[in-house]
FIDREN-481023 format. One record per atom (N, C-alpha, C): residue number from 1; residue in one letter; x, y, z. Coordinates in steps of 0.001 Angstrom, whole numbers, plus 500000, padded with zeros to 6 digits. Example, Ala and Ser with C-alpha at 12.3 -4.5 7.8 and 13.67 -1.06 7.14 Angstrom:
# FIDREN-481023
PT,seq,type,c1,c2,c3
PT,1,A,513190,494310,507800;
PT,1,A,512300,495500,507800;
PT,1,A,513200,496700,507800;
PT,2,S,512850,497750,507080;
PT,2,S,513670,498940,507140;
PT,2,S,512900,500030,507870;
This chain:
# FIDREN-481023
PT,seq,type,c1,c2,c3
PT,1,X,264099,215591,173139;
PT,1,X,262932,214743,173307;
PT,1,X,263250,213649,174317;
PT,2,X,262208,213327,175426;
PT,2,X,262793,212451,176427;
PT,2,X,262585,211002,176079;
PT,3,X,263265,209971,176211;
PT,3,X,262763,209185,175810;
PT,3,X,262699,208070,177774;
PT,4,X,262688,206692,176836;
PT,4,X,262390,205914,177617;
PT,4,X,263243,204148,177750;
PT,5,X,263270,203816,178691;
PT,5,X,263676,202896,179271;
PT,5,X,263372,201695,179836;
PT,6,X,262851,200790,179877;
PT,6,X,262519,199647,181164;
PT,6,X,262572,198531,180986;
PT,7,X,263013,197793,181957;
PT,7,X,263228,196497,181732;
PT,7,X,261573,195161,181121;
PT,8,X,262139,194577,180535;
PT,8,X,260605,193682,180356;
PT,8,X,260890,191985,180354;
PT,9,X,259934,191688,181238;
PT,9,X,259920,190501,182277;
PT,9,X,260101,189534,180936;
PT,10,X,260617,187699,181209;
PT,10,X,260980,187098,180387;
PT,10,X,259521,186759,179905;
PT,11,X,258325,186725,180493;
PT,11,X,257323,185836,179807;
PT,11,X,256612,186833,179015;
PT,12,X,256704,188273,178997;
PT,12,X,255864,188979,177995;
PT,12,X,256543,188917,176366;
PT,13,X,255799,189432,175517;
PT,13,X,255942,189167,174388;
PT,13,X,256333,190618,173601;
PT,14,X,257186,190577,172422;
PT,14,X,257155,192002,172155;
PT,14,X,256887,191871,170112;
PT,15,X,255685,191810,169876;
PT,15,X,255534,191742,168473;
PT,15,X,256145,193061,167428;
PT,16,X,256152,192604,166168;
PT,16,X,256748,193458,165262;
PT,16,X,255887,194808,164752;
PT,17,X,256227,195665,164576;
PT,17,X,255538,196938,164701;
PT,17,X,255020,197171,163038;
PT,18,X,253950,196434,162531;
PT,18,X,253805,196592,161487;
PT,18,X,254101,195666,160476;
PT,19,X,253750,194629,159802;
PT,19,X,254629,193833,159021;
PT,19,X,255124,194199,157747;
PT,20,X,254851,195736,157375;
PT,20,X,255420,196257,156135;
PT,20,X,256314,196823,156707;
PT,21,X,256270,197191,157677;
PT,21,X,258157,198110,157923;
PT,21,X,259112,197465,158662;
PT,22,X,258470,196058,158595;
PT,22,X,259972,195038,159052;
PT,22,X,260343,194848,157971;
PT,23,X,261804,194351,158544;
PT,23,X,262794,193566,157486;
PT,23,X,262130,192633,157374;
PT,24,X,262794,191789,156035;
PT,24,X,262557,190397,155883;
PT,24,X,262801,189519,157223;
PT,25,X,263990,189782,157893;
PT,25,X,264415,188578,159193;
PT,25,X,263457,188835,159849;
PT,26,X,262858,189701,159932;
PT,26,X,262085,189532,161175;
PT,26,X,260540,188915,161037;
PT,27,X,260515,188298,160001;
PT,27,X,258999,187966,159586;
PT,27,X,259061,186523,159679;
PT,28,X,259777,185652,160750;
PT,28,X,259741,184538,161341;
PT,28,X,258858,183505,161094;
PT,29,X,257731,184108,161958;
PT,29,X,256770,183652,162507;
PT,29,X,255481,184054,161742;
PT,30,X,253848,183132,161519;
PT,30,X,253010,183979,160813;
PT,30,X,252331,185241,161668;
PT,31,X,252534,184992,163194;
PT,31,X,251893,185827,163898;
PT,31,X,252826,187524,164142;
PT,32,X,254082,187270,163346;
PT,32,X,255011,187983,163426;
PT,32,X,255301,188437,165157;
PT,33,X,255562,187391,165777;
PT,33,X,255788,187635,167271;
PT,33,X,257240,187684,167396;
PT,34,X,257727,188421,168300;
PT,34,X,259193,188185,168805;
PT,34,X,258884,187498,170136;
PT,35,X,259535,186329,170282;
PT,35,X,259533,185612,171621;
PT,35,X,260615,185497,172460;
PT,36,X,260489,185822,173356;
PT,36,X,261927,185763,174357;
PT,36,X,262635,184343,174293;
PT,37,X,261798,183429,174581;
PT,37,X,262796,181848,174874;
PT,37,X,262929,181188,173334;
PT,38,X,262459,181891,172331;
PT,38,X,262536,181140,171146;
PT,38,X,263322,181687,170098;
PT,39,X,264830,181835,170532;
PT,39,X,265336,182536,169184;
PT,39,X,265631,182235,167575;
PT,40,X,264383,181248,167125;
PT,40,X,264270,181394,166074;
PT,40,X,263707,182123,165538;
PT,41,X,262868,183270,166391;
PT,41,X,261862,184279,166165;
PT,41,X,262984,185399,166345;
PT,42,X,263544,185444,166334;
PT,42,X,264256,186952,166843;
PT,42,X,265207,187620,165355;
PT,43,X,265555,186630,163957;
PT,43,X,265966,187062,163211;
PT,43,X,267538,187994,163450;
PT,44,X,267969,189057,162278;
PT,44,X,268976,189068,162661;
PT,44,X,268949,190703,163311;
PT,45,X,270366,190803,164218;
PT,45,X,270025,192009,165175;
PT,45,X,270506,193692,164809;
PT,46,X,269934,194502,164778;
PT,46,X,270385,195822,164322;
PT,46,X,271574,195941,164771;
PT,47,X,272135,195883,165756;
PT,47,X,273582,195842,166541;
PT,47,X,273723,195072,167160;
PT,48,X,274963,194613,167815;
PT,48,X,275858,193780,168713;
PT,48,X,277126,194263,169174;
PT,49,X,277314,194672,170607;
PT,49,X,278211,195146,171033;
PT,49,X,279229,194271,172025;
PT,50,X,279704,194315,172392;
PT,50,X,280543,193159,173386;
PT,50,X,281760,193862,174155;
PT,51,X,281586,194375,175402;
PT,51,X,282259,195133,176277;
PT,51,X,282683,194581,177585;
PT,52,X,284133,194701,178111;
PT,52,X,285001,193899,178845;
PT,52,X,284788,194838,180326;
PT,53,X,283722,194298,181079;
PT,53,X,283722,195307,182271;
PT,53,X,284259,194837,183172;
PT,54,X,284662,195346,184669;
PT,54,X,285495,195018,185918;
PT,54,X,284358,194164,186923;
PT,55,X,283178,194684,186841;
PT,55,X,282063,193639,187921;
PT,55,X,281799,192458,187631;
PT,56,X,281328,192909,185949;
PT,56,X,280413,191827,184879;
PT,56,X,281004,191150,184321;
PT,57,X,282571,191297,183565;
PT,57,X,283009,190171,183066;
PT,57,X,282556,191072,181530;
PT,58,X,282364,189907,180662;
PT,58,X,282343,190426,179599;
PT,58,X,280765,190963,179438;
PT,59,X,280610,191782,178607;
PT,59,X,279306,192000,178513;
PT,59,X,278841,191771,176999;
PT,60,X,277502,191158,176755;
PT,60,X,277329,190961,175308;
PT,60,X,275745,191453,174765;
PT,61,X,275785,192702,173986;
PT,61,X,274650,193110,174016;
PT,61,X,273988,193125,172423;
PT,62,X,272525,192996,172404;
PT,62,X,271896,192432,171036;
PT,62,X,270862,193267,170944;
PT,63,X,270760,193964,169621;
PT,63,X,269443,194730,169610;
PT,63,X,268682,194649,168377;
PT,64,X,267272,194842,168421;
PT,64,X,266557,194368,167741;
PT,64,X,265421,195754,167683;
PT,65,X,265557,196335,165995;
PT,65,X,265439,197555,165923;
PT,65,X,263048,197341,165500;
PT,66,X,262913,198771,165558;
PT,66,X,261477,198938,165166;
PT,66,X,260311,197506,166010;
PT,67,X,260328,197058,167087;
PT,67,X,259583,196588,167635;
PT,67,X,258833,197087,168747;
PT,68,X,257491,196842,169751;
PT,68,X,256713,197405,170277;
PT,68,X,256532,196543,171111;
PT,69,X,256231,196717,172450;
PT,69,X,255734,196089,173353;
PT,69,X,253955,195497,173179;
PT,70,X,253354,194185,173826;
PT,70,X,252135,193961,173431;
PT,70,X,251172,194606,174135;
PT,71,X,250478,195768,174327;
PT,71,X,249875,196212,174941;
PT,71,X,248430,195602,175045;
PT,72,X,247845,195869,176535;
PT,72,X,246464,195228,176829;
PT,72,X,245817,195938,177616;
PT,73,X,244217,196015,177492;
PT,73,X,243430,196784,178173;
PT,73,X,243449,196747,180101;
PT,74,X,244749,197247,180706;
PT,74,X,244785,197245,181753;
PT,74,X,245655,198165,182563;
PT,75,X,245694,198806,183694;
PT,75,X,247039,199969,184778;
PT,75,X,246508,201004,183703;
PT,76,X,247632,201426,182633;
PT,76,X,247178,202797,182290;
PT,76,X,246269,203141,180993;
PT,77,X,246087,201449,180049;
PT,77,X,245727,201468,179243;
PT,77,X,244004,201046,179323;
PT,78,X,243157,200979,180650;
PT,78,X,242485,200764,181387;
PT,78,X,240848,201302,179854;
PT,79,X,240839,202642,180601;
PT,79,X,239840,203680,180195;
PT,79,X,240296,204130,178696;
PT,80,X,241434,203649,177759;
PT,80,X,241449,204117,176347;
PT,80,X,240670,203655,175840;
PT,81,X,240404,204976,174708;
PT,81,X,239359,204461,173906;
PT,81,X,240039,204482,172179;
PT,82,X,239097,203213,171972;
PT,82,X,239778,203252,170243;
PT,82,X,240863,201781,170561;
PT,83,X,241781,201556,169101;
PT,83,X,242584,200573,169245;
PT,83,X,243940,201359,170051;
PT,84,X,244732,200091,170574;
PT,84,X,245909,200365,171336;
PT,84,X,246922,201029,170470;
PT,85,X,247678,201889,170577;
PT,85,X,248434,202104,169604;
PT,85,X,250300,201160,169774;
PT,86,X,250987,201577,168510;
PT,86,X,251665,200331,168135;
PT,86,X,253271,201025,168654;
PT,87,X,254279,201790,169938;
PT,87,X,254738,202049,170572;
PT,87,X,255754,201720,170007;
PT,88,X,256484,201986,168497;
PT,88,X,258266,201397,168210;
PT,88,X,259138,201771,169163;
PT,89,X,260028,200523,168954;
PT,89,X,261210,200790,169928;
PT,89,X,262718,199994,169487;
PT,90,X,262891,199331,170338;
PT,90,X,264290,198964,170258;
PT,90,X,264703,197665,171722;
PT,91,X,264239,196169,171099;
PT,91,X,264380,195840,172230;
PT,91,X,265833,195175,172532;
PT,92,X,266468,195217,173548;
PT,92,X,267617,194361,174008;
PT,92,X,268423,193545,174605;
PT,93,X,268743,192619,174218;
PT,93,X,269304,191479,175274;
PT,93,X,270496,191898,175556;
PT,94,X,270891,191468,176996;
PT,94,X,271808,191482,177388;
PT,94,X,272203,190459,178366;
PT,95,X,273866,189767,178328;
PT,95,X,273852,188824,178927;
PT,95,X,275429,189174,179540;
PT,96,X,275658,188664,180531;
PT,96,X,276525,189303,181527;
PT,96,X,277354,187454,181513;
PT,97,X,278573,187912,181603;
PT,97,X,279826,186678,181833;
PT,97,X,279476,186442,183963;
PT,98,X,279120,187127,184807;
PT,98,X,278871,186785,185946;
PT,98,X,278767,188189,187058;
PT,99,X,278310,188163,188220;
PT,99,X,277468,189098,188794;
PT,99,X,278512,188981,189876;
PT,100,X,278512,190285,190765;
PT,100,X,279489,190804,191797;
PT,100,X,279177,190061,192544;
PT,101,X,278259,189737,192961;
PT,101,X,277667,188551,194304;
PT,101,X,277774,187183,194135;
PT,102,X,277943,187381,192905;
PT,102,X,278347,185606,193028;
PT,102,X,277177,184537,192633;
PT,103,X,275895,185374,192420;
PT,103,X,274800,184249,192380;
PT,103,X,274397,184026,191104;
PT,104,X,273101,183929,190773;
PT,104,X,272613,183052,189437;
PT,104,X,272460,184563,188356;
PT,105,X,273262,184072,187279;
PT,105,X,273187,185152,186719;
PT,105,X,271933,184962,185264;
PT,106,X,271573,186077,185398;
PT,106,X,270183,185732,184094;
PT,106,X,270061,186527,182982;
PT,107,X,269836,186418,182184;
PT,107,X,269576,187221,181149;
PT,107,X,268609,188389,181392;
PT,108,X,268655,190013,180795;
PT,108,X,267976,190896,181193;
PT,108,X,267679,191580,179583;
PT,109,X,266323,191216,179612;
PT,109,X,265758,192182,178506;
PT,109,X,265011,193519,178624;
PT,110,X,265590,194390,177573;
PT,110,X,265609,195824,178205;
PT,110,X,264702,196267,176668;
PT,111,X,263885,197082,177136;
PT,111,X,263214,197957,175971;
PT,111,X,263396,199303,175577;
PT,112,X,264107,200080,175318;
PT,112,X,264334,201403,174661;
PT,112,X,263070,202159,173600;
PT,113,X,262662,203373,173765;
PT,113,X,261583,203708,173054;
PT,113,X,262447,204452,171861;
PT,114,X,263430,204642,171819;
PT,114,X,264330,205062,170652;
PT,114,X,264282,203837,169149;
PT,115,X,264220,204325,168219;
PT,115,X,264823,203501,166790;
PT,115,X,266093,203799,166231;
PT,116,X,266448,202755,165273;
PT,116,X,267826,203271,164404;
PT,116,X,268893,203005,165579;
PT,117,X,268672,201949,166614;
PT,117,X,269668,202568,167666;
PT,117,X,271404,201700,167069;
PT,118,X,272118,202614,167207;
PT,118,X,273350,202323,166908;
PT,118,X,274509,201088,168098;
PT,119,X,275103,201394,167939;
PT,119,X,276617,200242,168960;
PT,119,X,276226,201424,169967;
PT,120,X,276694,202688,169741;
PT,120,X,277157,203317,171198;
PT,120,X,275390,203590,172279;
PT,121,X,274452,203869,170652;
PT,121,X,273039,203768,171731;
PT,121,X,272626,202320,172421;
PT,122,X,273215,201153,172121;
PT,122,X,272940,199936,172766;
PT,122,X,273533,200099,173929;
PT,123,X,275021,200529,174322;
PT,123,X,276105,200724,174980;
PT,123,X,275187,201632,176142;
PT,124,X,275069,202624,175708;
PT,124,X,274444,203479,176947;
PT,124,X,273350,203646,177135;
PT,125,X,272580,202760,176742;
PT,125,X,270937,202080,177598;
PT,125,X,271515,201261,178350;
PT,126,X,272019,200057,178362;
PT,126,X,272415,198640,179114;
PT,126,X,273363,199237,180549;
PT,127,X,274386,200560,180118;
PT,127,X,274793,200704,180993;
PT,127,X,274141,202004,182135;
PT,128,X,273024,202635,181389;
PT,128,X,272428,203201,182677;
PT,128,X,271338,202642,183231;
PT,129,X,271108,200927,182522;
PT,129,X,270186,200514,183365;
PT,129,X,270616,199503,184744;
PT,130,X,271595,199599,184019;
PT,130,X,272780,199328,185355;
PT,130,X,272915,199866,186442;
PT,131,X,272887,201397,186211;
PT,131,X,273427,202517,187078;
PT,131,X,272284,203058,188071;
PT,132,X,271311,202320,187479;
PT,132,X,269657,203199,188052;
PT,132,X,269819,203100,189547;
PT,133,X,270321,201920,189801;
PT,133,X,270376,201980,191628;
PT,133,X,271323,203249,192254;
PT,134,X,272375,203419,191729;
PT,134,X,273526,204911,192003;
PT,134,X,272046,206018,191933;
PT,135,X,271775,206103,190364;
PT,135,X,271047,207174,190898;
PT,135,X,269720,207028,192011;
PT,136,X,268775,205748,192135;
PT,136,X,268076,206527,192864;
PT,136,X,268455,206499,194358;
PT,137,X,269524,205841,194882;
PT,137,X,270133,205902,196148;
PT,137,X,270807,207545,196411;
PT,138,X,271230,208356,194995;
PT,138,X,271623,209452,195271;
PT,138,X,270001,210325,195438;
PT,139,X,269114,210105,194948;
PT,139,X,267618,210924,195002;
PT,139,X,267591,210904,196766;
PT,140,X,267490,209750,197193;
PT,140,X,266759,209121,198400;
PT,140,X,268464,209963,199354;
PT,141,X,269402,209915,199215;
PT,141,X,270335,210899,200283;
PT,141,X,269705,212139,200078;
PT,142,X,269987,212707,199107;
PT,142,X,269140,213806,198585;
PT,142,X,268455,214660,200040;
PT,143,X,267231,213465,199647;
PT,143,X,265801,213654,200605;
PT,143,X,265971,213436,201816;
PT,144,X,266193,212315,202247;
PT,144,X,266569,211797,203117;
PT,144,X,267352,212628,204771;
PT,145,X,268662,212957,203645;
PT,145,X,269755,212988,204461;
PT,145,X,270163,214644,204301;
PT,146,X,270134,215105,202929;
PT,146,X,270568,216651,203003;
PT,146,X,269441,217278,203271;
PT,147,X,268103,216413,203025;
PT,147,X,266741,217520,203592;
PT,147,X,266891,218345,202550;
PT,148,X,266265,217551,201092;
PT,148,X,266051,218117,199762;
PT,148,X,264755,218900,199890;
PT,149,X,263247,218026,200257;
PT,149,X,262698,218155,200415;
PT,149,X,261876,218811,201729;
PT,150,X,263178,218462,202281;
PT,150,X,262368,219388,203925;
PT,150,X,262045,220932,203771;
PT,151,X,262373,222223,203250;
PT,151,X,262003,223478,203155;
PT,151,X,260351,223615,202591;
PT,152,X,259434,224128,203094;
PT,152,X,258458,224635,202455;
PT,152,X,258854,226380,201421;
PT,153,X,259088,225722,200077;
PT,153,X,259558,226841,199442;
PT,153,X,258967,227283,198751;
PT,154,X,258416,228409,198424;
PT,154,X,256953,229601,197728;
PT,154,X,257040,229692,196635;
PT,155,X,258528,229671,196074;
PT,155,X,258928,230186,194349;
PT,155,X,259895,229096,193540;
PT,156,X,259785,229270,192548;
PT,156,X,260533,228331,192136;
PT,156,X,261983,228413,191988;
PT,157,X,262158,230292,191679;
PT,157,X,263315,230251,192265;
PT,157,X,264399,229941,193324;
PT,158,X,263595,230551,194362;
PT,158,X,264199,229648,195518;
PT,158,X,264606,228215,195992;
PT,159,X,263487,227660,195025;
PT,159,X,263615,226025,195040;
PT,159,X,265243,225860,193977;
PT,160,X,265153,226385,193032;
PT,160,X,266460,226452,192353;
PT,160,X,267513,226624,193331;
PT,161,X,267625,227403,193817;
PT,161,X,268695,228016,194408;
PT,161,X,268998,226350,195749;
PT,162,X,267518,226276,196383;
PT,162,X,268201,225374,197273;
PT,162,X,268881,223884,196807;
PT,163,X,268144,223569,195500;
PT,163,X,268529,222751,195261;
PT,163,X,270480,222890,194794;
PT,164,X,270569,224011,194164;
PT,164,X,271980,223913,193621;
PT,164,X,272788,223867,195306;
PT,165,X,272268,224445,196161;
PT,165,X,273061,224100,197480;
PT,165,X,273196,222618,198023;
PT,166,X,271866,222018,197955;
PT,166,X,272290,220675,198128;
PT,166,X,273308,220108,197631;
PT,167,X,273287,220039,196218;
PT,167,X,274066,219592,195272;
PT,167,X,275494,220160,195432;
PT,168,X,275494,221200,195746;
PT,168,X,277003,221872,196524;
PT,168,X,277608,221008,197647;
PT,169,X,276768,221061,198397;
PT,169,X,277174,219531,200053;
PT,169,X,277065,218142,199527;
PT,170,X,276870,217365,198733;
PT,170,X,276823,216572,197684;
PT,170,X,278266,216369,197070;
PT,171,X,278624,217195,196824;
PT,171,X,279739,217317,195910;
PT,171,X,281149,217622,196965;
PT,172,X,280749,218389,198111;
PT,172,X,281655,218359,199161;
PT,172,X,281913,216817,200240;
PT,173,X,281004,216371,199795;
PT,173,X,280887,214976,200523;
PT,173,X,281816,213932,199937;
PT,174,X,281774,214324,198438;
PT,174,X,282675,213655,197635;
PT,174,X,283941,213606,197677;
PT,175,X,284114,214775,197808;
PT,175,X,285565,215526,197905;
PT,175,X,286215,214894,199223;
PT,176,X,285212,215096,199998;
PT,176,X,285643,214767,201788;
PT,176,X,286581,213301,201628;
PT,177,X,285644,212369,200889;
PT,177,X,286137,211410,201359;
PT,177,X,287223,210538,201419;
PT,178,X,288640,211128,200841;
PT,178,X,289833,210470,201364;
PT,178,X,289805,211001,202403;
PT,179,X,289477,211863,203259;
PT,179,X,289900,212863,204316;
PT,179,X,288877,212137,205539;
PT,180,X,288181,211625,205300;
PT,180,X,287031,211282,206211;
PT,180,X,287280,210119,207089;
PT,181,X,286893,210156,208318;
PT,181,X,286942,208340,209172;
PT,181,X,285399,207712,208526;
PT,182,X,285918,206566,208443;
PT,182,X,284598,205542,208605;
PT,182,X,283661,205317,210116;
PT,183,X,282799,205934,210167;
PT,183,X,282480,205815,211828;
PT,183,X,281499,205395,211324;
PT,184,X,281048,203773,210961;
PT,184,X,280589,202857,210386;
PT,184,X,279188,202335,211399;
PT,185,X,278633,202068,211785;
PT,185,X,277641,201084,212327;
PT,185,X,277969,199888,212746;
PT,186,X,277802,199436,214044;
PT,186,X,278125,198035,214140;
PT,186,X,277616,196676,213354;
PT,187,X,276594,197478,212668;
PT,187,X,276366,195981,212296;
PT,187,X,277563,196325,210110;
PT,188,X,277647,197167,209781;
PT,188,X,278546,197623,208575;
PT,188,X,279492,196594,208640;
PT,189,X,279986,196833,207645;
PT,189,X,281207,196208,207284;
PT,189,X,281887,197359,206879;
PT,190,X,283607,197339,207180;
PT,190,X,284538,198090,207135;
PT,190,X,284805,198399,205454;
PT,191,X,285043,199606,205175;
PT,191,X,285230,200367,204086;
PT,191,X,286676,200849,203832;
PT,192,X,287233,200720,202511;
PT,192,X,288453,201348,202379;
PT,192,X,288118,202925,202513;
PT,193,X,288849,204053,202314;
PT,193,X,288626,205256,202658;
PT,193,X,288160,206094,201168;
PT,194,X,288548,205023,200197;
PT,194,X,288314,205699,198911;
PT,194,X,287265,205330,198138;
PT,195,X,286298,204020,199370;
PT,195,X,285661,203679,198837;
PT,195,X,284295,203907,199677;
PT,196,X,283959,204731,200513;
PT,196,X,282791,205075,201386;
PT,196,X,281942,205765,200555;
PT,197,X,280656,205840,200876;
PT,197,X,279933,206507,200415;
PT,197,X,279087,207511,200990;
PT,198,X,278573,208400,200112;
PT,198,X,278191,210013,201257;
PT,198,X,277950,209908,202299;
PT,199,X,277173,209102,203073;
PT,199,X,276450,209072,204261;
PT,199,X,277103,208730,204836;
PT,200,X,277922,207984,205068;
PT,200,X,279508,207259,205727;
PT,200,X,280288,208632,205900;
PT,201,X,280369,209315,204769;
PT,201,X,281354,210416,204759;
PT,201,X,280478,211636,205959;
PT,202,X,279550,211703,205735;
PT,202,X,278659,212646,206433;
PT,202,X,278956,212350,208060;
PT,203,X,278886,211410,208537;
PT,203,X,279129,210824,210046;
PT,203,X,280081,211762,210645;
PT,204,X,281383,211804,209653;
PT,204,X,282648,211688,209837;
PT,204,X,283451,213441,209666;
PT,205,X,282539,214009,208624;
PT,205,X,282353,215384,207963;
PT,205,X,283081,216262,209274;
PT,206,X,282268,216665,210177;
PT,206,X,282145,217180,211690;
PT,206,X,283974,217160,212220;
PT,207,X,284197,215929,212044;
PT,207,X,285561,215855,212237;
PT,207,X,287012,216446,211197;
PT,208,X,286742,216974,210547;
PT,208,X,287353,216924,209664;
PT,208,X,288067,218694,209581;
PT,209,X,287654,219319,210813;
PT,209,X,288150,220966,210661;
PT,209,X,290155,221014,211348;
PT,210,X,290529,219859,211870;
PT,210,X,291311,220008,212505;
PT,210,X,292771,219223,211228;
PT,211,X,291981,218741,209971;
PT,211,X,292782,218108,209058;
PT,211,X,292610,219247,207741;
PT,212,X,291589,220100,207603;
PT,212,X,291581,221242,206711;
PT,212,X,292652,222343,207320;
PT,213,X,292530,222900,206156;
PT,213,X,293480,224437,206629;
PT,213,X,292441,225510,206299;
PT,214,X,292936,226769,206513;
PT,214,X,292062,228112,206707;
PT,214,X,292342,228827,205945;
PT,215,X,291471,229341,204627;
PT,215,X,292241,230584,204492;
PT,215,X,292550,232155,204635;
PT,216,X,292681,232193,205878;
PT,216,X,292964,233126,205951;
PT,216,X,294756,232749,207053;
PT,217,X,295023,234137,206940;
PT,217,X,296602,234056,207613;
PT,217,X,296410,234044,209077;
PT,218,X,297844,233592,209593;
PT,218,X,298488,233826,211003;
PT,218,X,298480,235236,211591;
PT,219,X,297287,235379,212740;
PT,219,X,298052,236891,213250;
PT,219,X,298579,237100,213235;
PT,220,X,299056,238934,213133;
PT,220,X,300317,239372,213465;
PT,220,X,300432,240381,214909;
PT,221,X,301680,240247,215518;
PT,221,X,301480,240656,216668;
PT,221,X,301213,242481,216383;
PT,222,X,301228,243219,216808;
PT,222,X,300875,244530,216745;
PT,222,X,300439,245359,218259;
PT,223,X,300871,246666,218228;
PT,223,X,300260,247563,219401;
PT,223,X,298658,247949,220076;
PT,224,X,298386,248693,220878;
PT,224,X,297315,248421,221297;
PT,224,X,296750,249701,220649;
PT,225,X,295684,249655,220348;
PT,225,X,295149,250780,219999;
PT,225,X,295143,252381,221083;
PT,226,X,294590,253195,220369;
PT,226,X,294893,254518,220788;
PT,226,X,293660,254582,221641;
PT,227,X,292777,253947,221639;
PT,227,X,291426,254021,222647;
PT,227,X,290333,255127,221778;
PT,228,X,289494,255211,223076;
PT,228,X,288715,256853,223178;
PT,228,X,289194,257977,223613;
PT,229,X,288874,258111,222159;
PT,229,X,289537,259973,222353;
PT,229,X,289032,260750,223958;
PT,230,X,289806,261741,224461;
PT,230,X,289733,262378,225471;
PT,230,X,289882,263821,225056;
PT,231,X,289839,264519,224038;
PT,231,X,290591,265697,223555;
PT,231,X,289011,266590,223700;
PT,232,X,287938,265770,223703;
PT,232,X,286701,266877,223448;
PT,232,X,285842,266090,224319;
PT,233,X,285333,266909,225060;
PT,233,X,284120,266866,225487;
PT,233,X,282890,266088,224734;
PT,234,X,282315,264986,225533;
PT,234,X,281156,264178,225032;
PT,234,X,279762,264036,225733;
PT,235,X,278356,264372,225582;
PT,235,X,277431,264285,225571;
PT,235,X,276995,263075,226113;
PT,236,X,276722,263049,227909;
PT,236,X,276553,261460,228231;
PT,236,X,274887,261195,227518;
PT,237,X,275170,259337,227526;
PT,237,X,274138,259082,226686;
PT,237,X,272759,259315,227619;
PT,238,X,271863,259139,226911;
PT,238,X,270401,259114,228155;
PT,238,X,270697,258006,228624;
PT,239,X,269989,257309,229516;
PT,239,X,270255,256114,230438;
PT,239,X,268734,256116,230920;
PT,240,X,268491,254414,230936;
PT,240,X,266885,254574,231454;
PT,240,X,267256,253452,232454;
PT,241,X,266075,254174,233305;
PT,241,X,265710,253091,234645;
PT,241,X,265732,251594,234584;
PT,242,X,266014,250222,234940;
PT,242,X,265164,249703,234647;
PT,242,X,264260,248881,235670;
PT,243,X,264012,250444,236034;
PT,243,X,262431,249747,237001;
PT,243,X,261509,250562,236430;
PT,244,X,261926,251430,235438;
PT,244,X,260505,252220,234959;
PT,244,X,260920,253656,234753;
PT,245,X,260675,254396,233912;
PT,245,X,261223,256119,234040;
PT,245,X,262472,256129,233464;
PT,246,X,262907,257405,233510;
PT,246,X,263615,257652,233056;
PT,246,X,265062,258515,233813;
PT,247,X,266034,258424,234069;
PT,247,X,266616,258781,234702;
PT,247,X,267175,259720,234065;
PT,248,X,267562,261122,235181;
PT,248,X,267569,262354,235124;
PT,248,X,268879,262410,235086;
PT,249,X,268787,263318,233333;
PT,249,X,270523,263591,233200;
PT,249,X,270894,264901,234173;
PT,250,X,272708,264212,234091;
PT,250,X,273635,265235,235356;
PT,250,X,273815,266479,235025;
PT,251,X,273535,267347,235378;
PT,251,X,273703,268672,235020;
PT,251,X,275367,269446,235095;
């Protein structure tokens, strides 16, 4: 079953999904609201995880089980008819010890359409909402650059097939790159070799037949062949003009 993901901005609101199937903590408030800037509304959290990463520093994550986003008659909820319905989920804070760039670091609240979520399901929402830029920068090479989308293809098989080829040069790109030069852009900044990425590696790809090996072997020297036989008589071929006609075999 697929579920769902997305971040939700600090000023929206995410109320309790029902006030009989909350816990006691979570019945705060009389409007039973969960409020982002007011954590006296937030009660206590289904999980808490706290993970020591290399970019982020420490990471400290809080989740807060069976809640729903506030939905309003507008984008997709426009033309429904009837009341809104009540969307459980799983919402989560997360707060980061400091950011690779150096700038203002903020709190990011994340909504999961999953319940019951455990330590390791807090763990791997926070960290593929992290990751979303890897993947859609790998979509956009994809398209882009291997010409995912460039074939007009009739079947779906075929679309299978091309796609697993992309994904084949994809994966060779990967491979390439201790082996690869940086033939960078002037305006780039210089890259270690283990640290380029496909399109960097792609530049550089072209160059790279004279640092591979072959497999196949070293000639071996050997005699000349025996030729065309001479032992029998052969049937010259027809032969045509080419100004027109046909030219008359030798008798």
């Amino acid at each position: 079953m697929s579920q769902a993901l997305r971040r939700l901005e600090g000023e929206l609101l995410a109320a309790t999904a029902g006030v009989g199937q909350c816990s006691p903590s979570l019945r705060r408030t009389q409007s039973g609201e969960f409020v982002f800037g007011d954590p006296a509304t937030w009660g206590a959290e289904q999980a808490v995880t706290v993970t020591d990463t290399r970019l982020y520093g420490k990471a400290t994550a809080q989740a807060w089980d069976r809640l729903h986003p506030r939905l309003t008659r507008r984008a997709a909820w426009l033309d429904h008819d009837g009341p809104l319905p009540l969307i459980e989920g799983t919402v989560i804070r997360l707060a980061m010890e400091r950011l690779p760039s150096g700038g203002v670091n903020k709190l990011v609240w994340l909504w999961w359409s999953g319940t019951g979520a455990s330590a390791a399901d807090v763990d791997r929402c926070w960290q593929s909402f992290l990751h979303r830029f890897d993947i859609e920068h790998t979509f956009r090479l994809f398209k882009q650059t291997l010409g995912w989308t460039k074939p007009r293809i009739r079947s779906s098989e075929a679309a299978d097939r091309w796609t697993w080829l992309v994904i084949a040069a994809y994966a060779q790109l990967r491979l390439a790159r201790p082996l690869a030069t940086d033939l960078r852009r002037p305006w780039k900044k210089p890259a270690e070799p283990n640290r380029l990425t496909p399109a960097r590696v792609r530049r550089g790809f072209r160059n790279l037949r004279t640092k591979t090996g072959s497999p196949t072997g070293a000639p071996k020297p050997s005699r000349p062949g025996p030729g065309r036989s001479t032992s029998r008589l052969e049937e010259p071929s027809h032969g045509h003009s080419t100004r027109g006609g046909t030219r008359p075999r030798h008798q």
